[in-house]
C-alpha positions in Angstrom: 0.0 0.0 0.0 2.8 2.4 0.2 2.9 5.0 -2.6 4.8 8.1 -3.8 3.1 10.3 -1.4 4.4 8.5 1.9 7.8 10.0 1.1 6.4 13.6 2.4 5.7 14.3 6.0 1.7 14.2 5.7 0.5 11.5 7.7 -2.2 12.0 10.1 -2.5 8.2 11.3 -0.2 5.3 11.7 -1.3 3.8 8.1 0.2 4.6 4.2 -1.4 7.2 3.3 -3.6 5.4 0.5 -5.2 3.7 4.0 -7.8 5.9 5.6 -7.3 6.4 9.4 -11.5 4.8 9.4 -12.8 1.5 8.2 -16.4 3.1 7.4 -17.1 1.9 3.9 -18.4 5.5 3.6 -14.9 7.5 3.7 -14.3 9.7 0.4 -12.2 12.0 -0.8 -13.8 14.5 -3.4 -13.4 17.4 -5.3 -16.0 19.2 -7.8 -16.2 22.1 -10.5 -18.3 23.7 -12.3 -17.6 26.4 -15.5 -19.9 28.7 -17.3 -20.0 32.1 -19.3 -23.3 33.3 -17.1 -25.2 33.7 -20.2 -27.6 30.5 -18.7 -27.1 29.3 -22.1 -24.5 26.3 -21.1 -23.2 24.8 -17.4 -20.6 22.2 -17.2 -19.8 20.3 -14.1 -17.0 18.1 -13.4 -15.6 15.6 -10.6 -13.6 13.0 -9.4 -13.5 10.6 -6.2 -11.9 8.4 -4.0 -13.4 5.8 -2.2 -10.6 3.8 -0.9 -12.6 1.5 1.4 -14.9 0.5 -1.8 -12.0 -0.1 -3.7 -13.3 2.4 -6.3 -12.1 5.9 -8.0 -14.6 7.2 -10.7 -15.4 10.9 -12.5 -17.6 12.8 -14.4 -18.3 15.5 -17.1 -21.6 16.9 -17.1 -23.0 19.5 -19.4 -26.2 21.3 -19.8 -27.2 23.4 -22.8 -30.8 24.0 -23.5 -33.1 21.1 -23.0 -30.6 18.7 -22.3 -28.0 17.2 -19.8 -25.3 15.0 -21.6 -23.0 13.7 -19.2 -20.4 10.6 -19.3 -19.2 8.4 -16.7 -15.7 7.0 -15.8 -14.8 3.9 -13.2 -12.3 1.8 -12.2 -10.3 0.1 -9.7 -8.6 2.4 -6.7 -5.4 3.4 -7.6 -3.1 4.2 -4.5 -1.0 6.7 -5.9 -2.5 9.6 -4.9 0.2 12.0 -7.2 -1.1 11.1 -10.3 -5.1 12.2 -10.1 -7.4 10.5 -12.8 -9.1 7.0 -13.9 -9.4 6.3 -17.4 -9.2 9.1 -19.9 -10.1 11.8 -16.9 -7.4 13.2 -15.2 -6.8 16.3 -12.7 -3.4 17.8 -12.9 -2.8 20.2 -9.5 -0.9 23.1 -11.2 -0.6 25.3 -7.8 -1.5 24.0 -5.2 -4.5 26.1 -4.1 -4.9 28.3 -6.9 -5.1 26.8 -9.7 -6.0 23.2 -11.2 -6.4 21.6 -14.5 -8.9 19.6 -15.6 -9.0 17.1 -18.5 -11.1 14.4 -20.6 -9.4 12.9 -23.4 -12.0 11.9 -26.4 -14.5 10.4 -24.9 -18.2 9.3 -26.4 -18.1 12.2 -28.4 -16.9 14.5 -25.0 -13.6 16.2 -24.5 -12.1 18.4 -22.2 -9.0 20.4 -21.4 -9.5 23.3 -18.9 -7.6 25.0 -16.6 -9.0 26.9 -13.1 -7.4 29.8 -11.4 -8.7 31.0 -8.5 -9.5 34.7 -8.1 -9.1 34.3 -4.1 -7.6 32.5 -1.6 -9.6 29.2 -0.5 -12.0 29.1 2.2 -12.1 26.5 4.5 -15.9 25.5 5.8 -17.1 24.9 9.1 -17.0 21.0 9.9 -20.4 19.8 8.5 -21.4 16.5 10.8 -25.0 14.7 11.0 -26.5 12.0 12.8 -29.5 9.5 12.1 -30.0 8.2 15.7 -26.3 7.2 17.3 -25.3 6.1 14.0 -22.8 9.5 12.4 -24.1 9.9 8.8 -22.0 12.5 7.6 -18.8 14.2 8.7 -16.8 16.0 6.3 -14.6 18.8 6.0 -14.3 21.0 2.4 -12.5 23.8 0.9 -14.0 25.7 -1.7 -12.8 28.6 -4.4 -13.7 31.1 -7.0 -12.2 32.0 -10.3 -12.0 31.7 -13.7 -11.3 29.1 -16.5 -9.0 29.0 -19.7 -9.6 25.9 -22.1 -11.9 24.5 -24.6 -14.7 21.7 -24.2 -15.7 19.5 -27.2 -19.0 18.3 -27.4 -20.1 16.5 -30.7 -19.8 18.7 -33.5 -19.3 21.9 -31.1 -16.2 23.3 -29.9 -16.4 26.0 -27.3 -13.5 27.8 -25.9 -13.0 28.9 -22.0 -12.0 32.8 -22.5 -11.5 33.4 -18.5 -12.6 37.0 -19.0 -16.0 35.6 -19.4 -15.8 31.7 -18.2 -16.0 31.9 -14.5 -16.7 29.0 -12.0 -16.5 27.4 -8.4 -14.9 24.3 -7.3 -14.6 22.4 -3.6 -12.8 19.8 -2.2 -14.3 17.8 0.2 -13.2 14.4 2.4 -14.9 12.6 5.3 -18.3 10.3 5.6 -20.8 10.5 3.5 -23.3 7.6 2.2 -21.8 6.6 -1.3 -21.6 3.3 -3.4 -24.4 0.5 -3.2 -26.9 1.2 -1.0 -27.0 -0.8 3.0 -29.1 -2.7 4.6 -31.9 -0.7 6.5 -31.5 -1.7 9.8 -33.4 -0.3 12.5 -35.7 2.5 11.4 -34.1 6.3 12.1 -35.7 7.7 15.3 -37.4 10.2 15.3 -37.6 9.6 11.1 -36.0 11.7 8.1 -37.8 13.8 7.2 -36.2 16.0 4.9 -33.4 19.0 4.7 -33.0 22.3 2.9 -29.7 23.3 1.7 -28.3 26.8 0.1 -24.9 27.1 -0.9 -23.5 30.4 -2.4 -19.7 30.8 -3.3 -19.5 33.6 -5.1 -16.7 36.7 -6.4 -17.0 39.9 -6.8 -14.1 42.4 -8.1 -12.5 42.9 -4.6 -13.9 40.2 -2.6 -15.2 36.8 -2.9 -17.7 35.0 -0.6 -19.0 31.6 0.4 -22.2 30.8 2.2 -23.2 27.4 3.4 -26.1 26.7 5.0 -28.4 23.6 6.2 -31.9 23.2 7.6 -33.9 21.0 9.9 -37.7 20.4 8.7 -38.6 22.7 11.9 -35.7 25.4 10.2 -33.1 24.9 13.0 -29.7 24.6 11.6 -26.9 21.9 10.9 -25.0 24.0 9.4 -24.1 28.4 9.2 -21.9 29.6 7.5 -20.9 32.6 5.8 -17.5 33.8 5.1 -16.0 37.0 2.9 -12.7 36.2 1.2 -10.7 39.3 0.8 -8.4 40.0 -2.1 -5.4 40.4 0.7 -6.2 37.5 1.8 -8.2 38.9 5.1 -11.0 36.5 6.1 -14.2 37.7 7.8 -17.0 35.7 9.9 -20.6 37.3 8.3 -23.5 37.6 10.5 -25.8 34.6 10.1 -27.7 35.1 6.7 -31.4 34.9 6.5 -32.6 33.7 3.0 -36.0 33.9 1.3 -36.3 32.1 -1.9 -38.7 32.6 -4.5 -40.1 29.2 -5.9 -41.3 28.5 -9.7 -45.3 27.7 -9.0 -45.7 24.5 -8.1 -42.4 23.1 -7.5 -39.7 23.2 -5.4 -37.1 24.6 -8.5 -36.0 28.2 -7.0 -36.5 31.1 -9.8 -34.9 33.8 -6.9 -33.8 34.7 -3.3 -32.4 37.1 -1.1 -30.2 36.7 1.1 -29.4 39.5 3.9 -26.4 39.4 6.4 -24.2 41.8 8.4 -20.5 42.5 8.2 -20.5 44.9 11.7 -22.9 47.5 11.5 -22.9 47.2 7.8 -26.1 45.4 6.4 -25.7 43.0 3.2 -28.5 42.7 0.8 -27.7 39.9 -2.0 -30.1 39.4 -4.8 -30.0 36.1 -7.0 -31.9 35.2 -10.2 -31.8 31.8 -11.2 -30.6 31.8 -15.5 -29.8 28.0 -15.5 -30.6 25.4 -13.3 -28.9 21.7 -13.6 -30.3 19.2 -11.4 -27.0 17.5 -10.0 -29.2 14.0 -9.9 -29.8 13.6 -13.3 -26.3 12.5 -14.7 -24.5 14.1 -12.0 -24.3 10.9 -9.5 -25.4 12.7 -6.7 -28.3 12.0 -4.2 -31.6 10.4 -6.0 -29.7 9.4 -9.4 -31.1 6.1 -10.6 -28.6 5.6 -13.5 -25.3 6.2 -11.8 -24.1 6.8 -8.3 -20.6 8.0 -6.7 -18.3 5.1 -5.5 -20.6 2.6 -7.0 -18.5 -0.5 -8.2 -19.6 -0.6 -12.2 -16.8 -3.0 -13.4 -13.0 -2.4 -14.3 -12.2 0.3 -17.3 -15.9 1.6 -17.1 -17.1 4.5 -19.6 -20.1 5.2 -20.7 -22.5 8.6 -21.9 -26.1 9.3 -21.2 -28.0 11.9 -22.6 -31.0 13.1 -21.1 -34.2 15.1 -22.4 -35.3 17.7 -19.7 -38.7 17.8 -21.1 -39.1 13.8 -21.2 -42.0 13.5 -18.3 -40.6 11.1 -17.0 -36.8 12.8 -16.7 -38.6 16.8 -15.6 -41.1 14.9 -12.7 -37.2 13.7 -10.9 -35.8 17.2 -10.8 -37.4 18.7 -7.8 -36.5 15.9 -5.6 -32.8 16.5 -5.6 -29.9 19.3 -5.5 -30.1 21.7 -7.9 -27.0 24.2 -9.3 -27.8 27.4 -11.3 -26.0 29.8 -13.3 -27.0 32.9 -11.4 -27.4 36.6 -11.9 -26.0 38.3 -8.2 -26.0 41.8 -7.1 -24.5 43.0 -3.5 -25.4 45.6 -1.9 -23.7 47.3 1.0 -23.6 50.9 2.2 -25.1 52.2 -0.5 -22.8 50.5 -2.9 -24.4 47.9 -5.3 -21.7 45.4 -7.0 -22.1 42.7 -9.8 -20.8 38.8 -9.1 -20.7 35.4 -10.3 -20.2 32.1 -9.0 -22.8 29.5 -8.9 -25.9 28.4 -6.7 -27.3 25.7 -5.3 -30.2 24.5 -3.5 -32.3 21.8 -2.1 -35.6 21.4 -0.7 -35.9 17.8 0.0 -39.1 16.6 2.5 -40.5 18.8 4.7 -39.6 22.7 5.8 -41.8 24.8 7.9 -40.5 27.8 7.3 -40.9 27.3 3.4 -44.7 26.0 3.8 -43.8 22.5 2.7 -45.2 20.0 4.4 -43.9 16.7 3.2 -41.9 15.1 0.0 -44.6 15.9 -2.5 
């Protein structure tokens, strides 16, 4: 099990460093993008994970242009050297470390990829996000996450569209810990008290001499897991936010957010931030995340695994899955503070899974 990276001074337990210091099948290590030119024409989401107790490594491409999400899958065996980032024809090259990352897909299904990420600020580390079902710990995770721009081109089919990072802007994260991944387990004992659901906002965004990132989770009875929100400073200064209150605007009869405002404090100061949805992509449908049926993250598919769905947003049966999952939009973002209104980008994303009292919903439908 030893690997390149056990010749550097990083270990944290008495194991190689491709062993994680838990046996919980659950234990990932993560990182996600996203790139767009916040027209809310086009959204392209990438990742890549690590789930050394499943044996597994896999990645992802997604991209969403008009009425359809196109996204293609990659899988294989764990590889232990944790230097050399990638599985199959998806690979992540760390250029500096914290600032800037590349990102590529060679041909693949019709898809490929070759795009670099710069930061425009320093990261910001998030608050330890931990949950429980009953005594059993469900999730415990620490992430980083970042603003900036791209440089690149992505090539889908017969289209070839360049990353000009005066335009192309994006977030990205990286993220380790527990979370449920893989094949699903056995039931057990019913949670007590039940699930019932969660509502989840998550706003990194940049503006020209600052950059920001708020994270926040809901109980169904609107007490929160998790509050967060943090202003990134070009210098580097970091500064705590008051606890943002957010109202969110849903389109009629669903749980897809069109708008919200958000409204915090820096000292004195109070923060008005205004976001109009121009894109959403539900992260579910082709994405792996929580509620996909066709593909899942850490889910063992079979050695050298590739393959490319396509999926029709108007298909019935494709549009009734969106609203029961976590949703990232392109958004339009104005500041205002003191009197002083500024223009950002970066991404949001939101879920409203189950019930939430303080948004009038009173169960999963």
């Amino acid at each position: 099990m030893i690997g390149p990276l056990d010749e550097y001074p990083v270990h944290q337990a008495p194991l190689p460093i491709a062993l994680p210091a838990t046996t919980d099948r659950n234990f990932y290590d993560r990182c996600y993008f996203n790139a767009h030119d916040s027209s809310g024409e086009i959204f392209v989401v990438m990742g890549l994970g690590y789930y050394p107790v499943l044996g597994v490594t896999d990645a992802f491409v997604l991209v969403h242009r008009g009425d359809e999400q196109t996204a293609v899958h990659v899988s294989d065996g764990f590889r232990h050297d944790r230097l050399r980032q990638g599985v199959g024809p998806f690979a992540l090259d760390v250029v500096e470390p914290l600032r800037s990352v590349r990102v590529r897909l060679d041909p693949t299904e019709g898809i490929a990829l070759d795009a670099t990420f710069t930061g425009s600020f320093d990261v910001v580390e998030e608050q330890r996000h931990v949950l429980r079902a009953g005594s059993r710990t469900t999730l415990d995770a620490q992430r980083f996450a970042q603003v900036g721009t791209w440089t690149g081109t992505l090539e889908i089919d017969d289209a070839r569209i360049e990353f000009d990072p005066s335009t192309w802007v994006g977030t990205r994260d990286r993220s380790w810990g527990i979370r449920p991944i893989g094949e699903p387990e056995p039931a057990g004992r019913p949670s007590d008290p039940p699930f019932e659901g969660m509502w989840w906002v998550y706003l990194p965004v940049a503006f020209d001499d600052f950059g920001v990132v708020m994270v926040i989770q809901e109980e169904p009875d609107g007490s929160r897991t998790l509050d967060d929100a943090v202003r990134i400073w070009a210098d580097g200064r970091r500064e705590q936010l008051r606890s943002p209150e957010i109202a969110i605007t849903y389109r009629d009869g669903a749980r897809i957010p069109e708008s919200a405002v958000v409204t915090t404090r820096s000292g004195s100061a109070e923060i008005r931030v205004d976001v109009t949805s121009l894109l959403p992509t539900a992260l579910h449908i082709g994405g792996g995340y929580g509620g996909d049926p066709d593909w899942t993250h850490g889910l063992w598919c079979g050695e050298g695994f590739v393959e490319r769905r396509t999926y029709d947003l108007t298909d019935p049966g494709v549009a009734g899955r969106i609203p029961f999952g976590v949703s990232d939009h392109v958004p339009s973002v104005t500041w205002t503070e003191n009197g002083t209104t500024r223009r950002g980008v970066g991404m949001f994303e939101h879920a409203c899974l189950g019930r939430h009292d303080p948004s009038g919903f009173s169960g999963w439908v």
